[in-house]
C-alpha positions in Angstrom: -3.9 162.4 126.2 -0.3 163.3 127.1 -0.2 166.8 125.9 -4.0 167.3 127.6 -2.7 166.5 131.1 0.3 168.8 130.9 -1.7 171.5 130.1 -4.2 170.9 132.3 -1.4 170.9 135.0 -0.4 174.2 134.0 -3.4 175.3 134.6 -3.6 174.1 137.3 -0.5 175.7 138.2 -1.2 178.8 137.6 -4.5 179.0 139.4 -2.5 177.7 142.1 0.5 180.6 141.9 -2.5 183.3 141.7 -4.4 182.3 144.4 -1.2 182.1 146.7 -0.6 185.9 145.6 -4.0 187.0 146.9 -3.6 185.2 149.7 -6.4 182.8 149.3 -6.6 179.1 151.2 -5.6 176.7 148.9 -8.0 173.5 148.4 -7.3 169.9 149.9 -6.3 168.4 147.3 -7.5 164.3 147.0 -4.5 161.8 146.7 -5.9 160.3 143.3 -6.7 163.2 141.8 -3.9 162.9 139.1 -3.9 159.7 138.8 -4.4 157.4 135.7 -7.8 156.2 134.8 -8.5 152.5 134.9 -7.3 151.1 131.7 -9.7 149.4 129.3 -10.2 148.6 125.7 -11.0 152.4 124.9 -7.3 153.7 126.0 -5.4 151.1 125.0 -3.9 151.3 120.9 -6.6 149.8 118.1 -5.1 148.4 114.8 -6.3 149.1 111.3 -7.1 145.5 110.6 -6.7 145.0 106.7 -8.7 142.1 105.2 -7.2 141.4 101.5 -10.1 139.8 99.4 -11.9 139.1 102.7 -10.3 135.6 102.6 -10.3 135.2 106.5 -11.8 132.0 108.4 -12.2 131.9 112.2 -9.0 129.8 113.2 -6.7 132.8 111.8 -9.3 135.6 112.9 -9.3 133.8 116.7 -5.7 133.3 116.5 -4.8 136.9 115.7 -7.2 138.5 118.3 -5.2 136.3 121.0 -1.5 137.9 119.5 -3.3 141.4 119.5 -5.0 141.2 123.0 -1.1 139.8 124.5 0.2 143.3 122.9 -1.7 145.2 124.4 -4.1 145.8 121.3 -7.9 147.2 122.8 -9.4 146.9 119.7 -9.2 146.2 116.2 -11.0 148.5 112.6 -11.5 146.0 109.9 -10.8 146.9 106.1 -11.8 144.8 103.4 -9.4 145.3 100.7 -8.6 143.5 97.4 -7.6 140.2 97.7 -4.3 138.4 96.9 -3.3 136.7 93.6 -3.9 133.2 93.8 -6.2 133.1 96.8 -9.3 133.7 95.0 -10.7 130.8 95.9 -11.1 131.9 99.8 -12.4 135.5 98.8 -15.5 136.3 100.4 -17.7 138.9 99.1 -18.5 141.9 101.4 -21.7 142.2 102.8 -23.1 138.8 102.3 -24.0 136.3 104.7 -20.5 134.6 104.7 -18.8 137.9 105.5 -21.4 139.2 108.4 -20.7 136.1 109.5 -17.1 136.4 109.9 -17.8 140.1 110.8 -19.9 138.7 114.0 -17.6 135.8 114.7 -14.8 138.8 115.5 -17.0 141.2 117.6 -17.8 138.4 119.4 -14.5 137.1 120.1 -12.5 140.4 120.7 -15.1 141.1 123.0 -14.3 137.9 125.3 -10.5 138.9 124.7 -11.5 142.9 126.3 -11.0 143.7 123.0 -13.8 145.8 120.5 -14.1 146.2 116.9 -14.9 148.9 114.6 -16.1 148.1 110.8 -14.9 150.5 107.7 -18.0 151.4 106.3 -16.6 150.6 102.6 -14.4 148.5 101.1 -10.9 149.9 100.0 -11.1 153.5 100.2 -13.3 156.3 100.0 -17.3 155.7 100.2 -19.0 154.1 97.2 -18.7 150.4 95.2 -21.5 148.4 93.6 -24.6 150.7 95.1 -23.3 153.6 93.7 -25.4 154.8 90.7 -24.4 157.2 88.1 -26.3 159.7 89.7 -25.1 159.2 93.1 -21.3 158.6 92.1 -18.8 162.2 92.5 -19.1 164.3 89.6 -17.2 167.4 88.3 -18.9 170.0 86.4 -19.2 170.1 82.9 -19.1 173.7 81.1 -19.9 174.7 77.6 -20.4 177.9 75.8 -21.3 179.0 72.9 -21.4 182.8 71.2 -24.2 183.8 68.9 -25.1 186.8 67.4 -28.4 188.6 67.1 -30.8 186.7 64.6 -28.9 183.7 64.3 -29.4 180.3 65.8 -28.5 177.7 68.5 -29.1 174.5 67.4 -27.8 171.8 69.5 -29.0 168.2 70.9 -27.0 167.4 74.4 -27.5 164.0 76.1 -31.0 163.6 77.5 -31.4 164.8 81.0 -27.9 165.8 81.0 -28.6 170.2 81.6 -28.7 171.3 84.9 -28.6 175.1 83.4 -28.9 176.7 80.0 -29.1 180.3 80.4 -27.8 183.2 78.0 -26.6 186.5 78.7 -26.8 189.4 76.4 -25.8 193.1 76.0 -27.0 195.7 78.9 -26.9 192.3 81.3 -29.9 190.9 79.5 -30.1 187.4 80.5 -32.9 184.6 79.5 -33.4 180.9 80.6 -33.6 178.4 77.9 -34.5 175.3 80.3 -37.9 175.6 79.3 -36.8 175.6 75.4 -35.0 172.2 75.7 -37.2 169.7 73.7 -37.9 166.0 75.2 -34.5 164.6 73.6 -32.4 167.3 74.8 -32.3 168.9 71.3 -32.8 173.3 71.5 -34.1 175.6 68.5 -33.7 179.0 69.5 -33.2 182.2 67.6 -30.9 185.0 69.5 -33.3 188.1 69.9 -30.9 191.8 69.1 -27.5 191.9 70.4 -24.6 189.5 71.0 -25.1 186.6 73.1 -23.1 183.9 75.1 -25.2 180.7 76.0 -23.8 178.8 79.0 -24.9 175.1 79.6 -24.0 173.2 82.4 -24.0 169.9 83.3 -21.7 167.2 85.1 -19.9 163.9 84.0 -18.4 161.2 86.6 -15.1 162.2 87.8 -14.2 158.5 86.7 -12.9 157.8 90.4 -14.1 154.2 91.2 -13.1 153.0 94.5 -9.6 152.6 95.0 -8.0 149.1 96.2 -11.7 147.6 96.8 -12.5 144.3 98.3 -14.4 141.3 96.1 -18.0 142.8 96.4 -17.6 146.3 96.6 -16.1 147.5 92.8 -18.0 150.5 91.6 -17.8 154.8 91.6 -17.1 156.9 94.4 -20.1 158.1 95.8 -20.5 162.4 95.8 -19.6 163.4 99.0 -21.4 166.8 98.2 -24.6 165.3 97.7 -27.2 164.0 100.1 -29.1 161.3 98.6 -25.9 159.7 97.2 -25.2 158.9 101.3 -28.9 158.1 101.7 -28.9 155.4 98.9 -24.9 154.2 99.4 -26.5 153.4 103.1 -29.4 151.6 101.7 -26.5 148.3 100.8 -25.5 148.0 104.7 -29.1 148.4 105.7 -29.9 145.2 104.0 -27.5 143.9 104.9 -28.2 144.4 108.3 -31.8 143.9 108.4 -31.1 140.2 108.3 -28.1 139.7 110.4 -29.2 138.6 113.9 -25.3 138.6 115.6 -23.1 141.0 117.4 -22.6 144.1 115.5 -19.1 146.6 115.4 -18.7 148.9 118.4 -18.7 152.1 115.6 -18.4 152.5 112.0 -16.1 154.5 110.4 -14.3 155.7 106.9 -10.9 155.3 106.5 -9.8 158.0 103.7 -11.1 161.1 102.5 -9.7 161.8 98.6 -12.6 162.3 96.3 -11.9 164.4 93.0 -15.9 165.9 93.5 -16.6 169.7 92.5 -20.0 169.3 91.6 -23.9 167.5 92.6 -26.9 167.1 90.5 -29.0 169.8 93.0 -26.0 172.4 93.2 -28.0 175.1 91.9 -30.8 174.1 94.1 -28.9 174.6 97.0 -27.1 177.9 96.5 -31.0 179.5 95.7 -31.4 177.9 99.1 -28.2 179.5 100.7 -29.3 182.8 98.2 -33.1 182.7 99.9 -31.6 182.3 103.7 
């Protein structure tokens, strides 16, 4: 905000100098005009409000608001994290009733404080955790090929549903699709026509990135950032969530970390035809 209101007075400036040099009538200029805005919870300094194992209880959370609101804290971003060894027993698992519970019990009182509170929209960091299914968790593309010469075979069985593409590509940029070759059980008979051949087939496997440093409740995959519905369903787990909670909710939502190892999406080739077609 610092750096925007010195540039904005050297813009000011300047309009100022070049009006002056063509001899124009320079405005009235209003007493307040530079002054500061009225402070509230928005300009004031929020705090990333960790909550290991989500073992927090309403003395402690009322008692902390009152330290941050005498600093001069406007607002606080809670993020559940794993707990600490030994306190298990006061863990609280995110997204139930206890912990929207607590989650309301804060809004409420930072907001009698002139305080606000925004809610990580995980636990630990990045996106994902118990709602994240195998298809929906970040994948990385998976790439096989294999060489076969004119009148000889392919015979291979990969994982059932597994092949997003099989394709082969010949001499004189022949190419065929063997998709609609691949039996029920994933297993493919196919004899090479003339020529030398190259079979591609490609397919994904999870990146094996769970969620790092996750709170009691929300173990489980990164979700794929590059694929729609895996945001869609991941949403699905606060929406229930939600749908039964009656008290204050966060001012915003938010998410805290951006470090998914994600090259790849069950509809990739879907959506570069789409890009292709446009």
């Amino acid at each position: 905000m610092a750096v925007n209101r010195v540039m904005n007075s050297r813009i000011l400036l300047s309009a100022l100098c070049g009006a002056l040099l063509l001899g124009a009538t320079l405005p009235t200029m209003a007493a307040d005009d530079f002054s500061w805005p009225a402070l509230t919870s928005q300009n004031k300094p929020w705090l990333w409000w960790w909550w290991p194992g989500s073992a927090v209880n309403k003395a402690d959370i009322t008692s902390q608001l009152e330290t941050f609101q005498q600093a001069g804290v406007g607002g606080v971003q809670i993020i559940p994290i794993y707990g600490i060894k030994g306190g298990q027993a006061d863990y609280i698992k995110f997204l139930t009733p206890e912990w929207m519970d607590m989650m309301g019990y804060t809004v409420s009182q930072a907001r009698s404080l002139g305080m606000n509170v925004d809610m990580a929209l995980e636990t630990g960091w990045c996106f994902g955790g118990p709602a994240s299914t195998k298809n929906d968790a970040n994948a990385l593309v998976v790439e096989r090929t294999f060489d076969v010469a004119g009148g000889a075979s392919l015979d291979q069985t990969f994982p059932g549903g597994s092949i997003q593409a099989l394709m082969a590509f010949g001499t004189n940029d022949a190419k065929l699709d063997l998709m609609g070759q691949l039996k029920a059980d994933g297993s493919i008979h196919w004899t090479a026509p003339a020529g030398a051949w190259r079979v591609y087939a490609i397919s994904q496997r999870f990146s094996g990135q769970n969620v790092k440093r996750a709170a009691p409740g929300g173990v489980g995959p990164m979700l794929n950032p590059f694929y729609p519905p895996a945001m869609a369903d991941y949403l699905k787990w606060f929406d229930g969530a939600f749908d039964s909670y009656t008290g204050p909710k966060p001012h915003a939502v938010f998410q805290d970390s951006y470090e998914y190892q994600c090259n790849w999406s069950p509809d990739f080739f879907c959506a570069v035809q789409t890009v292709a077609r446009v």
